[in-house]
Structure formats: structure tokens, C-alpha cells
C-alpha positions in Angstrom: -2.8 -25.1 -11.3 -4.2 -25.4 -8.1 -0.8 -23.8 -6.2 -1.7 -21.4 -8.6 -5.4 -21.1 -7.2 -4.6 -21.5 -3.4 -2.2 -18.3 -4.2 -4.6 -16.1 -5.5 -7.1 -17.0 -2.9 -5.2 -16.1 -0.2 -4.2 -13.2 -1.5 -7.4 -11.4 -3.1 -9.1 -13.0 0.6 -6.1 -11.7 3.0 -3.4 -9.9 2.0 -5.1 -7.5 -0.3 -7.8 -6.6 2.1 -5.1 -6.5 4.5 -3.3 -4.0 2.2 -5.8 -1.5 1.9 -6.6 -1.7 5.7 -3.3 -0.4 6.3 -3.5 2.3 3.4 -6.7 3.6 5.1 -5.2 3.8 8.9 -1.7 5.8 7.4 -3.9 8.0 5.3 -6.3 8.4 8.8 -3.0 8.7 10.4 -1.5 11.4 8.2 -4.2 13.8 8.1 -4.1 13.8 11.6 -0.5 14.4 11.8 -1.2 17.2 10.0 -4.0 18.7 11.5 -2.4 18.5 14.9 0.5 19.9 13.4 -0.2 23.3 14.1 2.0 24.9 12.0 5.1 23.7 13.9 7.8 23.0 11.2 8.8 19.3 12.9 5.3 18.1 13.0 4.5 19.8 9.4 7.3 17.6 8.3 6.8 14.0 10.3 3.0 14.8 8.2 4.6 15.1 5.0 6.9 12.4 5.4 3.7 9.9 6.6 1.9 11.1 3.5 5.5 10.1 1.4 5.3 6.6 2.5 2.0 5.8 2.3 2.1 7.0 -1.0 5.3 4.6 -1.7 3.9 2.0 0.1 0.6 2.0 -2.0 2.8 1.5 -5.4 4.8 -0.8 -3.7 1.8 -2.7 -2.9 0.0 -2.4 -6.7 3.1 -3.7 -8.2 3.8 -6.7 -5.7 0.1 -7.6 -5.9 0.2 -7.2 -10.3 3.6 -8.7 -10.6 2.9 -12.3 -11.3 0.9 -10.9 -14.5 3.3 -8.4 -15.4 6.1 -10.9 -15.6 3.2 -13.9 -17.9 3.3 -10.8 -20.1 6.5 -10.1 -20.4 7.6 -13.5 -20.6 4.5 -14.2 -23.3 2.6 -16.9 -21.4 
């Protein structure tokens, strides 16, 4: 129980607002790459690619952050 507590302190104080600190700077970070971008194919596609991963890293994140009630559910505890 209290392993249990110390986890989800740490992350609901630290990782999760860590998380979406990072999700705000790469969506900052993308729109800039593509409004620098200028039409130049190379550019137009590091943007797109930026915008892929944050997008990956964002469900990536959800899940990680949900999984320890996903699998009580699963597993009917």
C-alpha cells in the first residue's frame, strides 16, 4: 500500500508534469519547424516527422501513465 502511494506521488507530482512539459516544447517546436519551413520540401518533411512523434510520444505516454489500471482491470482486481 504505501509502495503503492509513494508511486503514484511521484508520478502525478513529477513525471506527469514532466510529460506534458515536453509535449508542449515539441508541439512549440513543430510549428515552428513548419513555419520556417518555407515551402522547402526537406524542412516541410523534418515538420511533419516532429509532429509524428509527438503525436506517438503522447500515446505512448497516456498508456505508460494508465497501464497499472488497465492491467487491475484486466486482471479483475
Amino acid at each position: 500500500m504505501i509502495i503503492e502511494t509513494v508511486i503514484n506521488n511521484v508520478l502525478s507530482m513529477v513525471v506527469w508534469p514532466t510529460f506534458v512539459g515536453a509535449v508542449v516544447v515539441m508541439t512549440i517546436y513543430a510549428g515552428f519547424l513548419f513555419l520556417s519551413s518555407a515551402g522547402d520540401p526537406t524542412k516541410l518533411s523534418k515538420a511533419k516527422m516532429a509532429v509524428l512523434w509527438t503525436v506517438v510520444g503522447i500515446i505512448t505516454g497516456v498508456l505508460a501513465y494508465s497501464a497499472l489500471n488497465i492491467l487491475k482491470k484486466v486482471l479483475g482486481e
